[in-house]
N, C-alpha and C positions, 0 to 999 in steps of 0.2 A: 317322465318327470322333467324338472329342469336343472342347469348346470349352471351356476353363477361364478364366473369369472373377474374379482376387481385388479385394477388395471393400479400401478405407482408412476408417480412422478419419477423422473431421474433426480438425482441429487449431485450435484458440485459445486464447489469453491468453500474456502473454508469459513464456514458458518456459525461454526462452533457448534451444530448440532447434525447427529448422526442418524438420526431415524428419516422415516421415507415418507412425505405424506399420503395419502388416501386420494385419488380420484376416484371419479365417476366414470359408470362405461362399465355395460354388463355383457356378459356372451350366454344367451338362453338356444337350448335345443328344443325344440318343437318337437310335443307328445309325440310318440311312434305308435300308441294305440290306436289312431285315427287315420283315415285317408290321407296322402301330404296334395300337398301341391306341389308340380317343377319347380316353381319359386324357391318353396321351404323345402325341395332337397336337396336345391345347391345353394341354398342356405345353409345347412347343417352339416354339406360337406365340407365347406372354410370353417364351420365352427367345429368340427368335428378335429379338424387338423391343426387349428388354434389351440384347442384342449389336450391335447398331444405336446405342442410346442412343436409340430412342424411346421417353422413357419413359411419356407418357401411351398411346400402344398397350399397351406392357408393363404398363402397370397395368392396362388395361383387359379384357386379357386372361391375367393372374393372379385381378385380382376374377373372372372369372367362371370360371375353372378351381375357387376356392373354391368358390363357388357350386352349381357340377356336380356335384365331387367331396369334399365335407366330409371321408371318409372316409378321403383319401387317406394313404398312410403319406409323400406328399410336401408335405402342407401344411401343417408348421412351416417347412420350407425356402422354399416358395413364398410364404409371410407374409412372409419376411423379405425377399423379395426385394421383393416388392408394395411393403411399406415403405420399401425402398431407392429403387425409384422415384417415389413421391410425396415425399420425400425431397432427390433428383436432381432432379426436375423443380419443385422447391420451394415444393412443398404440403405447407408442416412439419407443421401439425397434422391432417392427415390422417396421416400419415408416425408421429407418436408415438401415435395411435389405435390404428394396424395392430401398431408395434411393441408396446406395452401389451398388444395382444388376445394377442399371439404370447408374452409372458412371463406371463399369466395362464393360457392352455392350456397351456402345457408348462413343465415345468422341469428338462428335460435335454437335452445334446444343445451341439455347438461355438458353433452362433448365440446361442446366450442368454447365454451374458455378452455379449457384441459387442451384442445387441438392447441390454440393459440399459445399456450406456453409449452406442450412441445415444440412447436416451431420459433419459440421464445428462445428456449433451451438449445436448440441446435446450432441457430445464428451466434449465440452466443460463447456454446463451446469452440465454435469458427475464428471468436474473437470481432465479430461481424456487429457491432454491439451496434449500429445506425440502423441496419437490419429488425435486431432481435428488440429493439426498444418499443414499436409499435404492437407486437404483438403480447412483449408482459403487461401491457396496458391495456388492451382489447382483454388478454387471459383476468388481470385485476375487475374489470367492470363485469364480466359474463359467469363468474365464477361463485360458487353459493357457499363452498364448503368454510368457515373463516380460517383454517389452516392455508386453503391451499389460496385464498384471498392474500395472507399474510408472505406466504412464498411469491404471489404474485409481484404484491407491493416488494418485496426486499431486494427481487431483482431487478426490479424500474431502479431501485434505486442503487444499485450496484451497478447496472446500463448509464445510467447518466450521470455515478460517479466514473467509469473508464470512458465516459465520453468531453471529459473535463468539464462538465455541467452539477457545477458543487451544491448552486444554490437550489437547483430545481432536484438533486439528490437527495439534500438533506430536507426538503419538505415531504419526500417520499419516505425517507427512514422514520419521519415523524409520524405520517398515516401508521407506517410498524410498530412505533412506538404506543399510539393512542389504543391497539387491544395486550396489553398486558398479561392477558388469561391465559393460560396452556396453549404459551408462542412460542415455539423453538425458533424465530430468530430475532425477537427481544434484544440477548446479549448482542451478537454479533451487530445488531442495527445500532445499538447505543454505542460500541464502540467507534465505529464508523462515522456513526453521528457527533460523537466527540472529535473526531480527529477533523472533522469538516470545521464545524465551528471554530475552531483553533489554527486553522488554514488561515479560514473570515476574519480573525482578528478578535473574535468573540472570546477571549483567554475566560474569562470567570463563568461563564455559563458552563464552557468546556470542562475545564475543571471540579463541578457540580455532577458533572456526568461521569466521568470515570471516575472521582471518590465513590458514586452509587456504582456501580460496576464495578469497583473493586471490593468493596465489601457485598455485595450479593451474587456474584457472577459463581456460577454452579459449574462451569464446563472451566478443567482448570487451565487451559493453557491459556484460553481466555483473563482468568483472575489476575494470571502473571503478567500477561502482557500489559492490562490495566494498571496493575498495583506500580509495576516498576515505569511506565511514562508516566502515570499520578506523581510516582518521584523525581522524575525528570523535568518534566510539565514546571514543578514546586521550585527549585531549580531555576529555571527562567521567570520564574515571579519572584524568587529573593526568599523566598520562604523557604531557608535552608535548617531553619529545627523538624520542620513538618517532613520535608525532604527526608532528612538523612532517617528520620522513625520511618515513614515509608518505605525507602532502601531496605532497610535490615530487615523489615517486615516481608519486603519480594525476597530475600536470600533467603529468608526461613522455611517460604513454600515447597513442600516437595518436586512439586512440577510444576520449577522456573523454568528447568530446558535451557533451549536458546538465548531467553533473556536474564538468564546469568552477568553474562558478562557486563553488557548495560546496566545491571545494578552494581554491578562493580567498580565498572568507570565513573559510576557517577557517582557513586561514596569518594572516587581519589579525585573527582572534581571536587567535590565539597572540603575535600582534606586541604585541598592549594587554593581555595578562597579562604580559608582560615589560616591560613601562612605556616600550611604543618609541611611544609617542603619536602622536608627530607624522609618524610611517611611517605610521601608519592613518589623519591627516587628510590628508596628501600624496596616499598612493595613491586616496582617494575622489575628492580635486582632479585626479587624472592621467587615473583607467580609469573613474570610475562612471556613464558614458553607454555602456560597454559590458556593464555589466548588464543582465538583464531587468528589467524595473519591482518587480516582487517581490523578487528581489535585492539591488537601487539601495535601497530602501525600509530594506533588511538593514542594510547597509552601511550607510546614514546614522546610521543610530540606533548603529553601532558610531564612526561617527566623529563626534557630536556630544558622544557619551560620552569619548571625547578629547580633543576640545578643551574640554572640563568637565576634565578632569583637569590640562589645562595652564591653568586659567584661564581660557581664552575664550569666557566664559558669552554671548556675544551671537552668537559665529558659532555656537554651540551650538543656540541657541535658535532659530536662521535654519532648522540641518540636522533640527532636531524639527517644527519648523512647515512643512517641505520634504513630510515623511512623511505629517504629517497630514491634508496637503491631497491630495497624491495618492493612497493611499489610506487613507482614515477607518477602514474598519471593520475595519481588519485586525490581526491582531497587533501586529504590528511599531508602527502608529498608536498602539496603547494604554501601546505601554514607550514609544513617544516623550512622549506626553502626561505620563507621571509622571516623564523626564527632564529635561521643559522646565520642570516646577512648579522643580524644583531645583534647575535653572541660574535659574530666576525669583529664588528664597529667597537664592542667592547674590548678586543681583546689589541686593539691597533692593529688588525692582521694585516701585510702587506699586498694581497693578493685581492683584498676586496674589492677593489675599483673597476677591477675584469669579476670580479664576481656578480657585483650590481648590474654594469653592461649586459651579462647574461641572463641575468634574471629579468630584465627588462625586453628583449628580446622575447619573452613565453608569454604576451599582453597580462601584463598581473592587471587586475582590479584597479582603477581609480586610484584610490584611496590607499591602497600597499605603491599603487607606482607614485605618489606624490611624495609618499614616505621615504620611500627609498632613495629618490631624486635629494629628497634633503640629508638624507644620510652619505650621498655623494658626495655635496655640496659642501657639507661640514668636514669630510675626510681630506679634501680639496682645501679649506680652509686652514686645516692644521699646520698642513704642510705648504703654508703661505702662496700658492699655486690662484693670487686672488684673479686672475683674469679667467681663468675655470672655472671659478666657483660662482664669478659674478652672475653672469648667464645664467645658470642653477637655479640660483637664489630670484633673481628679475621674474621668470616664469614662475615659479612658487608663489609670491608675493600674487599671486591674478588664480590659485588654487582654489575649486569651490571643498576642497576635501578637507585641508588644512584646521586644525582650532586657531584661534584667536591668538592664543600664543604663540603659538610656534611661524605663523604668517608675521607677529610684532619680531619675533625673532632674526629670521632670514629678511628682514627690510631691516635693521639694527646694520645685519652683516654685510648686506647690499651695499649700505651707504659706506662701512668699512673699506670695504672692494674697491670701491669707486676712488677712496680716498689713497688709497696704497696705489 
């Protein structure tokens, strides 16, 4: 009789879908009721020991059924299996050698896509994504099954998003996009494919895409991740009623998980666009030991910017110096540093002028070092110091960063300067 063996796709990254596709690729035993041939009985000894899962026997004796028979009209099949088992028994780069040799002799035939995205797959588990790119494209064009077509297409376009090739990505997540039908990577392509677009400057298409992924996405960490940047997303368009219903919508999900806290931040971002201050320095006082430190770090610098808006330049300056000590190098540490110079300038502090010097010293941005320069400038001013200040003021006045006013200003005090 015979023995049919189907062969699975490996599966990584997170896709949002758990099941294995189906390849091609059968292992059959030739009747034993009939005479064999040498051929078909070291034939049947690889597949005998394949069917076992020995796979170093199975290789050992497909290697040498190669060997015997070059000739054979079974030895793209027997390649592939060869490869399957160094493969299985995880000897990868022996395993991409045999598949390479088997897509170099031949180029017809069910295994060769399936070869081509295991050798897809391997370069790519490697992180080798220049490599693996060529052959999920060879696997997408040779391949018949539409599943494993659709695996094909999602990792082209997963390869030429880690390849920073956004636009030639997102025309591949598209091809994902156009079979809709029993596609386990639909969700994951549309989320991908939204965050692409939004990259591009494409905000309202983006936007169209994750509100559909948030309302249909079936794998949930998926729904969450969409629902709570749909709120975010809303957020940086101004659409802070659709927002904040979005937010409470992701906090109601059982499996938010991770993105917890991001709906969190961004209800007390909404709270301090709406001048609710002191709800955003309350709730850091209440919850922000149940952040992660990266979070807590978020959160302070949003609620030291609060208590700056209500006056309280000193707990302000507590929650920026909070940031900076835990962690320094981070984003977040650097808007604290140029919100504590501010709550400084507000409070008259003495100390500021060696404060700005060193903040100036860590190359800030452009546009925080013009700021600051003026906030020099004006400290320098106070304290009638106009031959300090004047210089300040001269190079600001030539600022491409500066607004309109604040440039009419520092020339106002220039010509002050000059006259004192």
């Amino acid at each position: 009789g015979e023995l049919v063996i189907r062969h699975a796709l490996p599966w990584h990254m997170n896709s949002g879908y758990t099941g294995m596709p189906e390849a091609a690729g059968e292992i059959r035993l030739a009747p034993t009721n009939q005479p064999l041939t040498p051929e078909q009985i070291q034939l049947n000894l690889g597949n005998t020991a394949y069917q076992k899962k020995d796979w170093p026997q199975a290789a050992s004796e497909y290697e040498r059924f190669l060997d015997l028979y070059p000739g054979s009209s079974e030895r793209s099949v027997v390649m592939f299996r060869l490869a399957e088992a160094y493969r299985l028994m995880g000897s990868v780069n022996n395993a991409r050698i045999v598949y390479e040799r088997l897509l170099n002799e031949f180029n017809a035939g069910d295994i060769i896509g399936v070869a081509a995205f295991r050798v897809g797959d391997i370069y790519m588990t490697e992180r080798n994504y220049a490599a693996a790119l060529p052959y999920f494209r060879k696997a997408a064009v040779r391949l018949k099954d539409p599943k494993l077509i659709n695996a094909a297409n999602f990792y082209t376009a997963r390869t030429l998003e880690a390849l920073g090739k956004k636009t030639d990505a997102r025309f591949a997540y598209e091809d994902v996009l156009k079979m809709p039908n029993d596609n386990p990577y639909l969700e994951a392509s549309r989320m991908s494919y939204a965050l692409i677009l939004k990259d591009t400057g494409r905000n309202d298409i983006a936007l169209k895409q994750l509100e559909a992924l948030a309302k249909t996405a079936q794998n949930p960490e998926l729904k969450a991740r969409a629902t709570v940047n749909l709120g975010l997303w809303q957020i940086e368009m101004q659409q802070n009623k659709k927002a904040e219903e979005t937010l409470k919508n992701a906090l109601a999900l059982p499996e938010i998980g991770v993105w917890k806290e991001l709906a969190q931040l961004g209800l007390m971002q909404l709270q301090f666009e709406q001048g609710k201050y002191k709800q955003v320095a309350d709730s850091f006082e209440r919850s922000s030991q149940e952040f992660s430190p990266e979070a807590r770090s978020q959160f302070a610098v949003l609620a030291g910017r609060a208590q700056r808006q209500m006056g309280n330049h000193r707990e302000a300056i507590e929650l920026f110096n909070s940031v900076t000590a835990a962690a320094p190098n981070s984003v977040f540490a650097r808007e604290a540093a140029w919100e504590r110079l501010a709550a400084m300038y507000q409070l008259d502090d003495p100390n500021l002028i060696g404060e700005i010097d060193a903040y100036l010293t860590n190359n800030p941005e452009s546009q925080k070092r013009d700021q600051v320069q003026l906030m020099k400038a004006e400290v320098l001013y106070k304290k009638q110091d106009y031959a300090a200040a004047a210089p300040l003021y001269e190079a600001l006045t030539k600022s491409r960063q500066l607004s309109g006013n604040m440039k009419a200003e520092a020339l106002t005090k220039l010509g002050w300067c000059y006259m004192q």
